[in-house]
C-alpha distance (Angstrom), angle and dihedral (degrees) to the residues before:
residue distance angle dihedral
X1 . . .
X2 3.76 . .
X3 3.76 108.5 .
X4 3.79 117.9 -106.7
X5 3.65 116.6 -108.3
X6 3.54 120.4 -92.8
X7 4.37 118.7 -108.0
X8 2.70 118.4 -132.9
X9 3.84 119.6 -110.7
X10 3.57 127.6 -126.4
X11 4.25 90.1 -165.3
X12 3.88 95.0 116.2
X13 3.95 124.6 -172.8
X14 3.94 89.3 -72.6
X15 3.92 109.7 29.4
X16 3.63 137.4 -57.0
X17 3.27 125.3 -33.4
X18 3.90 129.0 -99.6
X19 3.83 130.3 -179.6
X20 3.61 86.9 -111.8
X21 3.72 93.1 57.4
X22 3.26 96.6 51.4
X23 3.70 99.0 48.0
X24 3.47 84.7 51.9
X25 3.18 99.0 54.3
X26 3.86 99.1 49.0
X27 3.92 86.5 52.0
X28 4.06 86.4 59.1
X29 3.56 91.5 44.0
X30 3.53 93.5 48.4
X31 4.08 93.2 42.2
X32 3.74 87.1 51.7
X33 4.01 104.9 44.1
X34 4.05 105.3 10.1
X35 4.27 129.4 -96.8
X36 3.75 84.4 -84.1
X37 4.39 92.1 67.1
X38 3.99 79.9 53.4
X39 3.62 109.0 112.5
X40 4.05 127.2 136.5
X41 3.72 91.3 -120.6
X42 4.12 85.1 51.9
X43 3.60 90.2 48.2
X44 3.72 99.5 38.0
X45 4.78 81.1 54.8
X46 3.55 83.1 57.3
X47 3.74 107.3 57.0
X48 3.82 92.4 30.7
X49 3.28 94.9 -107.3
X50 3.73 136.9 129.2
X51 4.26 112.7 -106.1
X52 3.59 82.5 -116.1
X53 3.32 102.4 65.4
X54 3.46 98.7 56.6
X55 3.79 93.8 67.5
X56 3.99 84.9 76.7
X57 4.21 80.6 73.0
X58 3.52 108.5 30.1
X59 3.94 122.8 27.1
X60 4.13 93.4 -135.7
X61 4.08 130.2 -52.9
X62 3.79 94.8 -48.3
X63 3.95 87.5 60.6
X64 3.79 87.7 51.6
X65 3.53 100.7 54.5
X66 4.35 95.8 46.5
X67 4.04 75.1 50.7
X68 3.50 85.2 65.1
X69 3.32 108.9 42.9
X70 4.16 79.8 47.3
X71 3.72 86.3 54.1
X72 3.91 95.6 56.1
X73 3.82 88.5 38.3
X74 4.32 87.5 57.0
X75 3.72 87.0 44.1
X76 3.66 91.4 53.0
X77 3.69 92.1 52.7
X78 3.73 94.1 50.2
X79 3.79 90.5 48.0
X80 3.85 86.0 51.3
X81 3.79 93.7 43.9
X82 3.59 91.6 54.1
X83 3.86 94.4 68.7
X84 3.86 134.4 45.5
X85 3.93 112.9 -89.5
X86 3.85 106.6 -104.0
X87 4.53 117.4 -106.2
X88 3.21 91.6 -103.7
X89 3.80 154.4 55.5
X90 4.47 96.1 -123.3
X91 3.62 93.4 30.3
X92 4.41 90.3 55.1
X93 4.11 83.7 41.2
X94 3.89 85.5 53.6
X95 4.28 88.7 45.5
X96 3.60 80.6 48.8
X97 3.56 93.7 48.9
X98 4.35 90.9 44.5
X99 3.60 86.8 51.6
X100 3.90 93.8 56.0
X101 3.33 91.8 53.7
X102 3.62 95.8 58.1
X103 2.93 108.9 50.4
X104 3.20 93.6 42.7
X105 3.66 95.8 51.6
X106 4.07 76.9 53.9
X107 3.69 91.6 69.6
X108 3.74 119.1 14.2
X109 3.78 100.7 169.3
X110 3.96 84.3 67.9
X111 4.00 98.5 53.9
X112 4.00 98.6 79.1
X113 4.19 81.7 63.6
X114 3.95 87.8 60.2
X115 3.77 88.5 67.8
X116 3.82 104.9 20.0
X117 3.66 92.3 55.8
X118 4.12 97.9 39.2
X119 4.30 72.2 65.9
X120 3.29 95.3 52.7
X121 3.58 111.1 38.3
X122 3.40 128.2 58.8
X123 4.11 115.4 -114.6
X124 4.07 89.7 -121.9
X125 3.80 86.4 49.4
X126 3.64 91.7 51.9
X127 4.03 123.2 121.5
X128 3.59 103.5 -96.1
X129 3.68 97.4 -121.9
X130 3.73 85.1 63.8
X131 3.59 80.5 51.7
X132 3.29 99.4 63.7
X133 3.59 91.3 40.7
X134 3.48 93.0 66.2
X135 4.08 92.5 37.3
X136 3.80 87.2 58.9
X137 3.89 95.0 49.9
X138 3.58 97.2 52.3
X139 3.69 104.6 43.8
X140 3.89 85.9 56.9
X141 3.89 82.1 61.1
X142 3.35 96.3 50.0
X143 3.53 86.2 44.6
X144 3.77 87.5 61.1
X145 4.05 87.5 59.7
X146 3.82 91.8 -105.9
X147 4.39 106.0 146.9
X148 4.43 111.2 -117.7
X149 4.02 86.0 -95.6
X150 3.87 96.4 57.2
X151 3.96 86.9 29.8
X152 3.79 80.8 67.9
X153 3.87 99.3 35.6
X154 3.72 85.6 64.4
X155 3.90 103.5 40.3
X156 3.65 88.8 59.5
X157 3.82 87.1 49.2
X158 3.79 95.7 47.1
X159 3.97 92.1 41.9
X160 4.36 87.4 46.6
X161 3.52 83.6 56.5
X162 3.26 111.1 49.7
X163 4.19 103.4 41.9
X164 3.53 75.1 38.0
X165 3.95 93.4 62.3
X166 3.56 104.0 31.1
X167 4.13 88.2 52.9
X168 4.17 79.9 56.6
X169 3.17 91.0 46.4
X170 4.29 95.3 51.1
X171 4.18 88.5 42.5
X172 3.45 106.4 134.5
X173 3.99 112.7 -114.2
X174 3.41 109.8 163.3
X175 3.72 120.5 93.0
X176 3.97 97.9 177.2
X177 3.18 122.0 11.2
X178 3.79 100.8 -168.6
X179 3.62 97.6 62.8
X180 3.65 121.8 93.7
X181 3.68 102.6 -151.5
X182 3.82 113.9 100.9
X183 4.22 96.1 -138.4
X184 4.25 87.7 38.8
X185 3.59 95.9 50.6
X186 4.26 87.9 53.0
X187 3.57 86.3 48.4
X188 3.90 88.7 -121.9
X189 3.86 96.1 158.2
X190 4.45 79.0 72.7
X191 3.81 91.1 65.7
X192 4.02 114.8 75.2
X193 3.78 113.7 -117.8
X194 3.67 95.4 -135.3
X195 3.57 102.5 47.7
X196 3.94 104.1 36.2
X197 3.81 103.6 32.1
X198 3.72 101.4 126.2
X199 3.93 89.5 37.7
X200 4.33 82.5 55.6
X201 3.10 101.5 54.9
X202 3.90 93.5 49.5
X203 3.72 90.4 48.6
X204 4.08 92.1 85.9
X205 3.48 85.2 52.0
X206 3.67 103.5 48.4
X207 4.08 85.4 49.1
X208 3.32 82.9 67.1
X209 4.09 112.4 89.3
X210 3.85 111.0 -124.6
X211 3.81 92.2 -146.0
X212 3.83 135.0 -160.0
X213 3.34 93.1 -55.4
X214 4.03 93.4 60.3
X215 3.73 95.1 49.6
X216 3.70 89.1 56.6
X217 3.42 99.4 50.5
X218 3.69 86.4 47.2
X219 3.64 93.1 51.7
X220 4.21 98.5 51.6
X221 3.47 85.9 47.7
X222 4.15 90.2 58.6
X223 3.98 82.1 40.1
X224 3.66 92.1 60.0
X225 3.96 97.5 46.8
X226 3.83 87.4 48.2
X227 4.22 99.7 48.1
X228 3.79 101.4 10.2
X229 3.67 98.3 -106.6
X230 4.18 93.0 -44.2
């Protein structure tokens, strides 16, 4: 009798699997080498585990990537957990806002799949730790007394802004990195004089990361055009 083939096993080099190891692991991999290393045969090398059994946790690549985005989003909830919700409605959407930044600060390769994958997945199709992300953000607004169609009005505001800033923030600014002069290491000699000057002589200070601190300010500022300083 022909032999049966062979499952394949989800025992990797240190235990069996779980969806949370996995996921996990595909965030270090991509931390480490960048979203495009990610592959399921890369993945499955390194838990120890054959590509195919994987698929038990993660339908194909597409799978993997909402993981990760669900993987920040769980992070962002234990980072919020940790600490005492703020008094009031704007100062928890600026916690909120804090938060984001960290961890995404914490793992920059993974930030483009905030926005690319809010394209390509339907909100209802979502992971649910996005979910609740999104939950949390606009039952503060309601909080604040605005009605479900300016609720929404200023979650896609808030949310704009913050990918928005934190993708800023991440730019790449540095041309070379081993030379000491200020205008050299932007790679400022590339930009003609006459045509860029005003845009030069901000470069320096767009190298220069706005921080935590910006993205708030940016943030009650949006607050105050949306409920008049509420």
């Amino acid at each position: 009798a022909p032999t049966p083939a062979r499952r394949a096993s989800d025992r990797g080099r240190y235990g069996r699997l779980s969806r949370e190891r996995v996921l996990a692991s595909a965030l270090e991999l991509v931390d480490r080498d960048g979203l495009s290393a990610l592959s399921m045969r890369r993945l499955g090398a390194e838990l120890g585990v054959e590509a195919m059994a994987l698929y038990r946790y993660a339908a194909g690549k597409d799978a993997l990537l909402d993981g990760l985005v669900e993987a920040l989003h769980l992070e962002l909830e234990e980072r919020l957990a940790a600490d005492s919700a703020a008094a009031d409605w704007r100062a928890e959407l600026g916690r909120i806002a804090r938060a984001t930044y960290d961890v995404c600060l914490a793992h920059p390769q993974v930030v483009p799949l905030l926005s690319t994958r809010m394209l390509a997945v339907p909100l209802a199709r979502r992971p649910l730790a996005t979910l609740r992300h999104h939950e949390r953000v606009v039952a503060l607004l309601e909080e604040a007394g605005l009605g479900t169609d300016r609720s929404a009005v200023v979650f896609r505001a808030f949310t704009a802004w913050v990918l928005g800033y934190v993708s800023v923030e991440l730019q790449a600014m540095v041309d070379n990195p081993e030379e000491p002069d200020p205008a050299f290491r932007l790679g400022l000699h590339h930009m003609p004089p006459q045509e860029l000057p005003r845009l030069r002589a901000t470069a320096p200070a767009l190298a220069e990361p706005g921080g935590p601190e910006g993205l708030v300010a940016g943030l009650d500022a949006l607050l105050d055009r949306f409920t008049g300083g509420a």
